[in-house]
N, C-alpha and C positions, 0 to 999 in steps of 0.2 A: 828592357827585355820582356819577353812574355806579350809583345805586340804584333802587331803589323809590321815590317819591314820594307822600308822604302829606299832607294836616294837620297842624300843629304843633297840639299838644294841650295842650300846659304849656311852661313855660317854658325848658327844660331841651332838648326840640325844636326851640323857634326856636332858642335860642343855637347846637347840634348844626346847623341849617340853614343859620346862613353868612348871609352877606351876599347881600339879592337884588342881581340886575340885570337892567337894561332890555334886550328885544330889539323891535326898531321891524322890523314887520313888512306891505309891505305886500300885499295881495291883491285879487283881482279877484274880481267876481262877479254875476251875472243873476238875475234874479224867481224863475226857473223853475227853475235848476241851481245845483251848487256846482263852478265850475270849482278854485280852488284850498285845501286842508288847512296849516293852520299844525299842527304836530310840535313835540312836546315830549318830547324823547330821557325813556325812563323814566315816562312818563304815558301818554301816548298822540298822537289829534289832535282836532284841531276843523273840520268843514267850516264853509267860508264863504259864505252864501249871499246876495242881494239886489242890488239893479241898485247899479252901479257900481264904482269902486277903493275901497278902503278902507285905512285906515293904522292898524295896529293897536299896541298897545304891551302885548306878556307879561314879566311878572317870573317872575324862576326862582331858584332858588338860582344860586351862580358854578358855571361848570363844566358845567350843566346846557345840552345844546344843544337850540337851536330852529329850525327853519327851514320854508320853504314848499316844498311840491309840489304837483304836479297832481293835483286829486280823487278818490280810490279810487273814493268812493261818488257819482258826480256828479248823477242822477237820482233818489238816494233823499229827495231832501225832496220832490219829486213824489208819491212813492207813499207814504211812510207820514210825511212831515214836518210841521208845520203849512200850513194853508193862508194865514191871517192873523197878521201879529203884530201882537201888545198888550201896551203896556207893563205889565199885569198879572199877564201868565202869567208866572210864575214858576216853572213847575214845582216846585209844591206843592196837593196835594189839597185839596178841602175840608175832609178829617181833621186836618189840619196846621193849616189858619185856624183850625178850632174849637179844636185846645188850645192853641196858644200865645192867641187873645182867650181863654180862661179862665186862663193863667196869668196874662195883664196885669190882668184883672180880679181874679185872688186875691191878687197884690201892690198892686193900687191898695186893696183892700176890707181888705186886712192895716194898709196905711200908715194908710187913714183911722181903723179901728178902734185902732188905738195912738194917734193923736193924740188922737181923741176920750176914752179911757182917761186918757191924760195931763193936757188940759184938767180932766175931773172931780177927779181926783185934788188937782190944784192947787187947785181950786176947792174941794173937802171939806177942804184943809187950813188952807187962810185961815179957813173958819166952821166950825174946828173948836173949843170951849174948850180951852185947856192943860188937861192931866189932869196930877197931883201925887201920886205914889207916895211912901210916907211911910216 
């Protein structure tokens, strides 16, 4: 705690990462603005925005603080935020959709292609005659 905050990449960084913990956070917020920032010491923050309170829950590693304040940036989802959300935007391009569906399709077209290899193979070895080297 008291660092940088990254991704655990291996194993070896979660264990160095410690035990998370819950911070139950709650915030307020309208259509139009983002009156309050949840802070995450060593990350950065997150504005909140959309009609109502909200009760949010961040894990952190231990030691790592969290808390809320008043919006730095309160009008910027007005000017450059989304206007609608949808459960699809993910913030991911269409570049990103296209090569992860070709990875899932080069491991499903991998699995198929080995089973169907496997199936023949069993299959050439039932009708096959014993051969008898002498």
């Amino acid at each position: 705690a008291g660092e940088f905050l990254f991704p655990p990449h291996s194993r070896e960084d979660w264990t160095r990462m410690g035990p998370l913990v819950r911070h139950r956070v709650e915030v307020f917020g309208s259509s139009d603005r983002a009156w309050d920032d949840i802070v995450i010491a060593g990350m950065g923050w997150v504005a909140i925005s959309g009609f109502g309170s909200k009760e949010l829950d961040v894990w952190v590693p231990q030691g790592v603080k969290v808390f809320r304040r008043p919006s730095l940036l309160p009008h910027e989802m007005k000017s450059r935020g989304v206007t609608r959300f949808h459960i699809n935007h993910r913030a991911r391009s269409p570049r990103i959709y296209r090569k992860k569906r070709a990875i899932v399709k080069a491991r499903r077209d991998r699995a198929l292609r080995d089973t169907l290899r496997r199936d023949q193979m069993e299959l050439e070895t039932g009708h096959a005659a014993p051969v008898e080297v002498p």
